[in-house]
DRENMIFI-210841 format. One record per atom (N, C-alpha, C, O, CB): residue number from 1; atom name; y negated, x, z negated. Coordinates in steps of 0.001 Angstrom, whole numbers, plus 500000, padded with zeros to 6 digits. Atoms other than C-alpha are relative to their C-alpha. Glycine has a CB too. Layout:
<nodes>
NODE  dovo  marmar   north    east      up
NODE   NUM      CA       Y       X       Z
...
</nodes>
This chain:
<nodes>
NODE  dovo  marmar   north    east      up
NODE     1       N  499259  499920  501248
NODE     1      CA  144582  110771  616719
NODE     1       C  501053  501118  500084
NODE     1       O  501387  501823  499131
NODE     1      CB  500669  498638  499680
NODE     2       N  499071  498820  499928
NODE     2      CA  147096  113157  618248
NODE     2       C  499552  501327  499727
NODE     2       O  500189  502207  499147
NODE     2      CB  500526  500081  501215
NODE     3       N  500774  498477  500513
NODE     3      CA  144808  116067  617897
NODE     3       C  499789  500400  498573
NODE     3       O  499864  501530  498091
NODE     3      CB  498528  500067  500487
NODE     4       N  500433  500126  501656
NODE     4      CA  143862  115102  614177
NODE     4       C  501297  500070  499358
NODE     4       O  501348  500264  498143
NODE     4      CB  499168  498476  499485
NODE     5       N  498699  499900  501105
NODE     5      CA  147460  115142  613087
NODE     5       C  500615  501262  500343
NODE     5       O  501323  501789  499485
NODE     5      CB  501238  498719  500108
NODE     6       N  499984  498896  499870
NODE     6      CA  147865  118335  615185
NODE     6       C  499332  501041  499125
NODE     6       O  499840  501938  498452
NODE     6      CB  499729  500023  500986
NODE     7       N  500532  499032  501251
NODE     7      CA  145370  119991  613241
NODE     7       C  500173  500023  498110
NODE     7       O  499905  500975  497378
NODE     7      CB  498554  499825  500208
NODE     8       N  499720  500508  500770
NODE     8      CA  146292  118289  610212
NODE     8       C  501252  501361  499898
NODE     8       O  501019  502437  499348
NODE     8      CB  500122  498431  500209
NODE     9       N  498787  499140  499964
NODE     9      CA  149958  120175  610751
NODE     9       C  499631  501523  499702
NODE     9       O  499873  502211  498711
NODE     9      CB  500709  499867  501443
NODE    10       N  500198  498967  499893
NODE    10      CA  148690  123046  611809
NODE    10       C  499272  500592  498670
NODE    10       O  499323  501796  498419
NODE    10      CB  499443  500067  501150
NODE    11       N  501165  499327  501117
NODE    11      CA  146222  123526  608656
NODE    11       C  501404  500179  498988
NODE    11       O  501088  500876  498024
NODE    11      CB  498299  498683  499241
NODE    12       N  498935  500236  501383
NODE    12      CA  149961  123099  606207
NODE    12       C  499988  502076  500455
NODE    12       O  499439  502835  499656
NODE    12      CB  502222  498471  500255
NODE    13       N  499253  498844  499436
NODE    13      CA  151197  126759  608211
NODE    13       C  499702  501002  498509
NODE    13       O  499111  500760  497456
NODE    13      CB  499252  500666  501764
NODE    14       N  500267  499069  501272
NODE    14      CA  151258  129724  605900
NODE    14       C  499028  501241  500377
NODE    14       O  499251  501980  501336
NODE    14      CB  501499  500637  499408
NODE    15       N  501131  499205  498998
NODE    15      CA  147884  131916  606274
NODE    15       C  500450  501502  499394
NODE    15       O  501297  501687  498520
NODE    15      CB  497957  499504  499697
NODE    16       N  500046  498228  500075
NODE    16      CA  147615  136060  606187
NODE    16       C  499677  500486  498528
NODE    16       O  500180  501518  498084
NODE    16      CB  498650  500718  501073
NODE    17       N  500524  499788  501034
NODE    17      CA  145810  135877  602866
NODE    17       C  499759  499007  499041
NODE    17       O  499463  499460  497935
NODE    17      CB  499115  500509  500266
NODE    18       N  500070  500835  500862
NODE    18      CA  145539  132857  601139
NODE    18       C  501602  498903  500590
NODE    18       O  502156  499141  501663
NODE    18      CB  498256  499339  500016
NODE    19       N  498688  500367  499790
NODE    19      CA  148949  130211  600937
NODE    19       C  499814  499036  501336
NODE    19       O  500790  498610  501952
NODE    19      CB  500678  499270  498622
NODE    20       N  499885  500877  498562
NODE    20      CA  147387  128051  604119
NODE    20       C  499073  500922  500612
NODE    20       O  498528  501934  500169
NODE    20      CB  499480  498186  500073
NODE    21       N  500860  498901  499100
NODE    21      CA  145526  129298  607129
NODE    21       C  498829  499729  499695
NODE    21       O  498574  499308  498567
NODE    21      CB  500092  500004  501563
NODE    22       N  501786  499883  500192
NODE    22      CA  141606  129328  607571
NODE    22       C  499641  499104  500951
NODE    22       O  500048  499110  502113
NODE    22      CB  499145  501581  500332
NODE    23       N  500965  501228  498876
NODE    23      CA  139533  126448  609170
NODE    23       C  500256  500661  501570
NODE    23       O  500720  500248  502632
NODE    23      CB  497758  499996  499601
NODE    24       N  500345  499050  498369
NODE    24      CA  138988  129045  611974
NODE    24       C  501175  499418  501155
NODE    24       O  501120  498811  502225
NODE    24      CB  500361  502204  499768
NODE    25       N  498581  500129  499309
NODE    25      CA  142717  128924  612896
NODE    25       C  500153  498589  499889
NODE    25       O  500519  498321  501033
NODE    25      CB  501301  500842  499298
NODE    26       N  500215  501704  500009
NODE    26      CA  142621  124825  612214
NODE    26       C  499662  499826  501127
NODE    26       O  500392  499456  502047
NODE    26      CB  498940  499269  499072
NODE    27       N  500797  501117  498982
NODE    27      CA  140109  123833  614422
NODE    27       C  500309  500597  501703
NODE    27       O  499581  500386  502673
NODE    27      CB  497917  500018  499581
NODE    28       N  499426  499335  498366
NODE    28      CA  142170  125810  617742
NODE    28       C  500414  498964  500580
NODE    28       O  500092  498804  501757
NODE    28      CB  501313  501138  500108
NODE    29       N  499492  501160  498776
NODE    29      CA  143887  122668  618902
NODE    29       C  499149  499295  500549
NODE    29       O  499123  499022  501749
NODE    29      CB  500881  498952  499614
NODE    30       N  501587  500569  499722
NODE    30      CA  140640  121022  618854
NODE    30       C  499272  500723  501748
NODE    30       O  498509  500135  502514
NODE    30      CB  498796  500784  498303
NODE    31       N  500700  499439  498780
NODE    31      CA  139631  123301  621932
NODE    31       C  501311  499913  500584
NODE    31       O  501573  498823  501092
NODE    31      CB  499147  501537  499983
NODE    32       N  498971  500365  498893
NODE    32      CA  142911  123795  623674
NODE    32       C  499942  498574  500846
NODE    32       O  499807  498400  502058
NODE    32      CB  501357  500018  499303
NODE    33       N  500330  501322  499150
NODE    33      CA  142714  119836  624006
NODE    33       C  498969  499911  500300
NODE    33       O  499628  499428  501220
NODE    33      CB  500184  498844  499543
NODE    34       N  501023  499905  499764
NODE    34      CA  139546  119787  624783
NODE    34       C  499375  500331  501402
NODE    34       O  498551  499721  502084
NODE    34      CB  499788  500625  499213
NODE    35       N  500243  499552  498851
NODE    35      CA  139669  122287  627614
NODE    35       C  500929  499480  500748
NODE    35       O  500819  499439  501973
NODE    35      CB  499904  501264  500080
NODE    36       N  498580  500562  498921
NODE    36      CA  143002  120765  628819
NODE    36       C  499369  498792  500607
NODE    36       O  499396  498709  501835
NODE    36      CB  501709  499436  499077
NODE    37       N  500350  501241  499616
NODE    37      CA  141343  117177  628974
NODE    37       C  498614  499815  500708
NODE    37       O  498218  498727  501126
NODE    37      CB  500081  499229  498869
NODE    38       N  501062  500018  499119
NODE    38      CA  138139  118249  630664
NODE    38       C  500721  500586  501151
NODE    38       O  500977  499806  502068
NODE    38      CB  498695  500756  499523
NODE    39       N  499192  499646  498600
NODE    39      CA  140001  120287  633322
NODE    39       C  500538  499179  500785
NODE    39       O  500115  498908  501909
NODE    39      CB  501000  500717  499874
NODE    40       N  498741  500734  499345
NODE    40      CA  142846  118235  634197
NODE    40       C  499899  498399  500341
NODE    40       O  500181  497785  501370
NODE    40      CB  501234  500160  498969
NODE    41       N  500664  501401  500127
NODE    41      CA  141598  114821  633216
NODE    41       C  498775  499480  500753
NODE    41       O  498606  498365  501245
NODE    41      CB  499633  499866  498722
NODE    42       N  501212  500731  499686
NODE    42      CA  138444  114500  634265
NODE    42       C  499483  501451  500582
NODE    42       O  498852  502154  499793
NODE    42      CB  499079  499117  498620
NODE    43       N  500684  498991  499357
NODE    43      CA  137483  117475  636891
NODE    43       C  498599  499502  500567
NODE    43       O  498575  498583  501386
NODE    43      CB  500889  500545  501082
NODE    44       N  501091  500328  499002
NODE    44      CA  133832  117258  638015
NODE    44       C  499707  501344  500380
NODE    44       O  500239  502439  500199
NODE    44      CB  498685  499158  499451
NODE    45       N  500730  499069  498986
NODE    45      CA  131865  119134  639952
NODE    45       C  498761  501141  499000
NODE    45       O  498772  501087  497770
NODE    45      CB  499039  498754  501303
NODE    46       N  500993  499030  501026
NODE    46      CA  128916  121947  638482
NODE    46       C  498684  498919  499816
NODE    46       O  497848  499230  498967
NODE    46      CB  499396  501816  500887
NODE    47       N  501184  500949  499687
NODE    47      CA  126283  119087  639121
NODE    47       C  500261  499176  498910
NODE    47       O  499465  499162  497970
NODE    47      CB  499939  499202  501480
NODE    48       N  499496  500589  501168
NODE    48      CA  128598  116611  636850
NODE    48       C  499706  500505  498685
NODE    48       O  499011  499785  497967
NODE    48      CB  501240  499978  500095
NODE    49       N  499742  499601  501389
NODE    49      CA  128959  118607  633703
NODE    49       C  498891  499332  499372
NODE    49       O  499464  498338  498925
NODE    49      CB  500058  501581  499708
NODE    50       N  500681  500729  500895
NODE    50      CA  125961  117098  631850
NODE    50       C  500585  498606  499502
NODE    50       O  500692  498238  498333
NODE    50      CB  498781  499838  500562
NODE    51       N  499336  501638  500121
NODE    51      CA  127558  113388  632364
NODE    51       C  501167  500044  499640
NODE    51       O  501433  498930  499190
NODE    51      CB  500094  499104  501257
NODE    52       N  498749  499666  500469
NODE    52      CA  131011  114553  631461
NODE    52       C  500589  500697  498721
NODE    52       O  501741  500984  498394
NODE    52      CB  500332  500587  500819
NODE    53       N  499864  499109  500792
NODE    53      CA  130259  116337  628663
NODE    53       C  500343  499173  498267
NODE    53       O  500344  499720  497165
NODE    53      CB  498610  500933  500244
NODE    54       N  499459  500837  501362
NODE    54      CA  131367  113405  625872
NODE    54       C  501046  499419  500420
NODE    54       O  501482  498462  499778
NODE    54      CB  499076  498875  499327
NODE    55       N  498698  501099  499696
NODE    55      CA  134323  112138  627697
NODE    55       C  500984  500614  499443
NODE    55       O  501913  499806  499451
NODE    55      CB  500455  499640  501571
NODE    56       N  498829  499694  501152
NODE    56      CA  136857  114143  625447
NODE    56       C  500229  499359  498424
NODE    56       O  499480  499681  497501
NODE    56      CB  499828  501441  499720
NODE    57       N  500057  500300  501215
NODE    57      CA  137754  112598  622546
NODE    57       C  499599  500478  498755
NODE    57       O  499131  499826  497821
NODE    57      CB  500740  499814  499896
NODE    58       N  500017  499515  500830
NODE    58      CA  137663  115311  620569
NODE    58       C  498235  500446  499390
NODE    58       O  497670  500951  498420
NODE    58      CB  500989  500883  500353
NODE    59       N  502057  499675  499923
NODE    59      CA  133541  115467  621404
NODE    59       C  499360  499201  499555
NODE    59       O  498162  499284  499288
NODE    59      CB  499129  500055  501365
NODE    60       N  500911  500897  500967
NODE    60      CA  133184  112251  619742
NODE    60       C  499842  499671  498964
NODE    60       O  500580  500456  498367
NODE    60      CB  499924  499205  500103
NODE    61       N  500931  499900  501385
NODE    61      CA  131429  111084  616204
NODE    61       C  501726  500010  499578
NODE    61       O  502299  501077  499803
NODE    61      CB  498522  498429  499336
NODE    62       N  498413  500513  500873
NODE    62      CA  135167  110003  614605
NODE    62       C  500374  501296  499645
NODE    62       O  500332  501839  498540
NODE    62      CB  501465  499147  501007
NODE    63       N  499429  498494  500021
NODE    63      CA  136562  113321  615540
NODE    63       C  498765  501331  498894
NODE    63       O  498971  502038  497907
NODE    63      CB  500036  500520  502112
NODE    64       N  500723  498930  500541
NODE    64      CA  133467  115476  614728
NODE    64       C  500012  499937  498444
NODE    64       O  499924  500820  497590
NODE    64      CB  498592  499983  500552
NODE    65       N  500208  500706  501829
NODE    65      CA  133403  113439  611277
NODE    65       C  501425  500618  499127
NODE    65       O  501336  500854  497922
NODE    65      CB  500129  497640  499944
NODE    66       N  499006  500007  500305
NODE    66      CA  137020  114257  610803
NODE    66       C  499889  501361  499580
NODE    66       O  499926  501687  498394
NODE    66      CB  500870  499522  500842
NODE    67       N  500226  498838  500532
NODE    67      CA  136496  117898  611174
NODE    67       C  499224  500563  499072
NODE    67       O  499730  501324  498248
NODE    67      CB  499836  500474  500652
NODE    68       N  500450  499865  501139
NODE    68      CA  133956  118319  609097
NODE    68       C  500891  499622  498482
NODE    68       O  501310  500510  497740
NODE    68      CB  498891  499290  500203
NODE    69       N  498670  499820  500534
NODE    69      CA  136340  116783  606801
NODE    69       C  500694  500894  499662
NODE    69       O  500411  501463  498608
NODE    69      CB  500623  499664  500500
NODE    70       N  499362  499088  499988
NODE    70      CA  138545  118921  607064
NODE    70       C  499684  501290  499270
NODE    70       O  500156  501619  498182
NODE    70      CB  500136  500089  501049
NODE    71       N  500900  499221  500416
NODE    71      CA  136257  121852  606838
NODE    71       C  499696  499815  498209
NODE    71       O  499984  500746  497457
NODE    71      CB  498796  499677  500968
NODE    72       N  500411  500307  501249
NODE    72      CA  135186  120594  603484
NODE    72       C  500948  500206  498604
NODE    72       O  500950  500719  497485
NODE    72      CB  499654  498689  500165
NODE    73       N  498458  500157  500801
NODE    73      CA  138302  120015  602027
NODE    73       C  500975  501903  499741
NODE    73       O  501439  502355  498694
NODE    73      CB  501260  498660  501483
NODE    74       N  499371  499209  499783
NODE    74      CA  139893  123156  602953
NODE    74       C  499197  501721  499572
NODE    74       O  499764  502751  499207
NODE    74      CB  500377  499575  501354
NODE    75       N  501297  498815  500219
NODE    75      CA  136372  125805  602531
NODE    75       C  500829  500716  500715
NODE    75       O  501896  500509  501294
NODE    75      CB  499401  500720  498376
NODE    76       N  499674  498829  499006
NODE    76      CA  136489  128989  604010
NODE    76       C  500191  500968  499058
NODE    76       O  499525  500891  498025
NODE    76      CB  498878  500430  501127
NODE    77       N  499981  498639  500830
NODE    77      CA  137601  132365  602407
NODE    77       C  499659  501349  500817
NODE    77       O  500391  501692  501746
NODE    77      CB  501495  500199  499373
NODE    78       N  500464  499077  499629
NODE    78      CA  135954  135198  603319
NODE    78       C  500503  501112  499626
NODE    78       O  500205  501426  498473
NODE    78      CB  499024  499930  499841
NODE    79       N  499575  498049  500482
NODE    79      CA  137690  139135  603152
NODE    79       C  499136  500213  500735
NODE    79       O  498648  499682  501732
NODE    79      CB  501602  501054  500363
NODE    80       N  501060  499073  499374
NODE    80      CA  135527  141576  603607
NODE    80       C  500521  500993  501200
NODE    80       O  501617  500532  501518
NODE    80      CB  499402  500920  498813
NODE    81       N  499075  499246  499517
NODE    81      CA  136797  144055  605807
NODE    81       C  499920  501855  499615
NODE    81       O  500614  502832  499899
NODE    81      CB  499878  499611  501517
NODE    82       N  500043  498116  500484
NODE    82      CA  135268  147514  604058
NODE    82       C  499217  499709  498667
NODE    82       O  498685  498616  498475
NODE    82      CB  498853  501414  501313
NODE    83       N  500351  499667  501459
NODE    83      CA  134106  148172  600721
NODE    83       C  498513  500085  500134
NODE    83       O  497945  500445  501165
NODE    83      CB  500703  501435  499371
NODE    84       N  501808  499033  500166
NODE    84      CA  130324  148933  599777
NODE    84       C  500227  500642  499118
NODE    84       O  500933  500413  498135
NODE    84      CB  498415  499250  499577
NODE    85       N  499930  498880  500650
NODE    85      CA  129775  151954  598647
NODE    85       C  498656  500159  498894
NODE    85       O  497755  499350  499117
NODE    85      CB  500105  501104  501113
NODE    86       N  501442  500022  500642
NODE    86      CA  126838  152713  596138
NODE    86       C  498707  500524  500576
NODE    86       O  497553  500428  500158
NODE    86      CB  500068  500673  498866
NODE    87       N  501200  499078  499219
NODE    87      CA  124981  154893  598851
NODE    87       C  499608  498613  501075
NODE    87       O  498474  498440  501519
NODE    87      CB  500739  501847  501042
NODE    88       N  500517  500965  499262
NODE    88      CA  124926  151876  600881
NODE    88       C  499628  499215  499740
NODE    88       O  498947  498683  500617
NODE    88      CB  500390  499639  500587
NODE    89       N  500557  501069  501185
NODE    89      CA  124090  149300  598135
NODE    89       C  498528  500808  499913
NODE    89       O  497575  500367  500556
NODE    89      CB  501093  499943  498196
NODE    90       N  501446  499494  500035
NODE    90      CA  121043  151739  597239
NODE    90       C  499246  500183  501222
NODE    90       O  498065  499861  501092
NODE    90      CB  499951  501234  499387
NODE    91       N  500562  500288  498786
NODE    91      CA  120170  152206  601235
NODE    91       C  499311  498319  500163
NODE    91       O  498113  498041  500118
NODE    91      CB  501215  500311  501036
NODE    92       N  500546  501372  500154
NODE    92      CA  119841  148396  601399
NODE    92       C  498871  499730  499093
NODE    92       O  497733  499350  499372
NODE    92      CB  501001  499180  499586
NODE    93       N  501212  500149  501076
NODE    93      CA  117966  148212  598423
NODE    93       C  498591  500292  500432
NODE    93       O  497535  499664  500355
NODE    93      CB  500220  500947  498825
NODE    94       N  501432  499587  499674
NODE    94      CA  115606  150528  599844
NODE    94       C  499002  499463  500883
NODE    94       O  497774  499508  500811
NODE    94      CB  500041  501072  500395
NODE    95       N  500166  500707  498538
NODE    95      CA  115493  148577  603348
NODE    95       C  499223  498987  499444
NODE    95       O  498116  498655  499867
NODE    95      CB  501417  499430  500908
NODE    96       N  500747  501910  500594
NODE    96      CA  114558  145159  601236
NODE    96       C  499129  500947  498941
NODE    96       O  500111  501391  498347
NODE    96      CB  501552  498244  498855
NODE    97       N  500608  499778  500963
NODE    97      CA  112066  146896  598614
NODE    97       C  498692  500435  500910
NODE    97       O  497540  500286  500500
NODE    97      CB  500725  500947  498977
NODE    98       N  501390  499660  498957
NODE    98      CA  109655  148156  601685
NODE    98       C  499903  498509  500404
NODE    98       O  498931  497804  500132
NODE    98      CB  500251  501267  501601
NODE    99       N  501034  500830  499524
NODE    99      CA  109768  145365  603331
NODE    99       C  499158  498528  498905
NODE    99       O  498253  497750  499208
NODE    99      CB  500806  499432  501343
NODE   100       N  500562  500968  500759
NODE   100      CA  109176  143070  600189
NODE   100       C  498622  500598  499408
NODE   100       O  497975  499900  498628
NODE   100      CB  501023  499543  498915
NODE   101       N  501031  499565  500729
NODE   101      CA  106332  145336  599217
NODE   101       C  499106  500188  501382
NODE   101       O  497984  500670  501232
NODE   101      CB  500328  501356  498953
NODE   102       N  500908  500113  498669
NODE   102      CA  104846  145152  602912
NODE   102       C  499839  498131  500496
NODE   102       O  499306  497597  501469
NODE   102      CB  500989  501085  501466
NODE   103       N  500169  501985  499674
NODE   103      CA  105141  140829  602724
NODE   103       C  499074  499610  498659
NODE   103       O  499262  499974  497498
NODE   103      CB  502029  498776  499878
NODE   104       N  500727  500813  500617
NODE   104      CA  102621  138923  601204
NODE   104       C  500211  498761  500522
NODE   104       O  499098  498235  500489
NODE   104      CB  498780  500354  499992
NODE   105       N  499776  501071  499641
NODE   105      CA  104000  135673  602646
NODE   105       C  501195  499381  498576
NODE   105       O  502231  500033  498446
NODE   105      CB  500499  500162  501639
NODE   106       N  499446  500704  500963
NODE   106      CA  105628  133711  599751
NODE   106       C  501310  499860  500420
NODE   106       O  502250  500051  499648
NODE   106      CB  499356  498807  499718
NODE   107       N  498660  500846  499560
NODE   107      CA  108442  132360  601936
NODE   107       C  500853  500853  500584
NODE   107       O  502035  500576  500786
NODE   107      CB  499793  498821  501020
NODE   108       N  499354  499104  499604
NODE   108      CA  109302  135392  603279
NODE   108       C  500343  501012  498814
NODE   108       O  501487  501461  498761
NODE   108      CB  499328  500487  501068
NODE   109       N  499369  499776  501295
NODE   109      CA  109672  136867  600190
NODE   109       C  501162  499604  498897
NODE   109       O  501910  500190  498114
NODE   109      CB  499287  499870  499562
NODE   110       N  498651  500425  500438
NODE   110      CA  111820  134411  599148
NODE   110       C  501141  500052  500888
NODE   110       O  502226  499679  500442
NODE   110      CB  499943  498742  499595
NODE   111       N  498492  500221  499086
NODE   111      CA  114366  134710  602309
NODE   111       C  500154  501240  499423
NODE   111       O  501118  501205  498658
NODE   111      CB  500187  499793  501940
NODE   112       N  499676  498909  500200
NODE   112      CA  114199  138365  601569
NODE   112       C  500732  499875  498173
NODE   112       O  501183  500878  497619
NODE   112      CB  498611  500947  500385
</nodes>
């Protein structure tokens, strides 16, 4: 629960671009504890790690359920970090127009 009200806190902070931060930056305490309480808590050996690998709290359903949560609640905002240009909009174009005219697979046509 201490982690969940950590991240909880942490999600109020004030983000770079929108008035709270980004999931991304949220879900950090989530690993700090995580790595603190596998290290320190519960050291095994290289042989261990498979059997050790749900003993953090934060690795189990409650938690994972929570974040998602979270996640949900909060979405993600995406900046771009450069512009498209129209030479690169029409490049693309060209990239997806061969290969949709070299697919005869239905389904691949539709990912494209």
């Amino acid at each position: 629960m201490r982690v969940a009200l950590a991240t909880l806190s942490s999600s109020l902070r004030k983000g770079k671009h929108t008035r709270n931060v980004q999931f991304g930056t949220v879900r950090q305490p989530r690993s700090w504890y995580t790595n603190i309480f596998d290290a320190a808590a519960n050291p095994v050996d290289e042989d261990d790690e498979e059997e050790a690998s749900g003993l953090s709290p934060t690795k189990r359903q409650w938690f994972k359920r929570f974040m998602k949560g979270v996640k949900l609640r909060m979405g993600v905002v995406r900046i771009q970090n450069e512009a498209l240009t129209s030479q690169k909009v029409l490049g693309l174009l060209e990239l997806i127009s061969e290969e949709w005219i070299s697919t005869e697979e239905s389904s691949e046509k539709e990912r494209l």
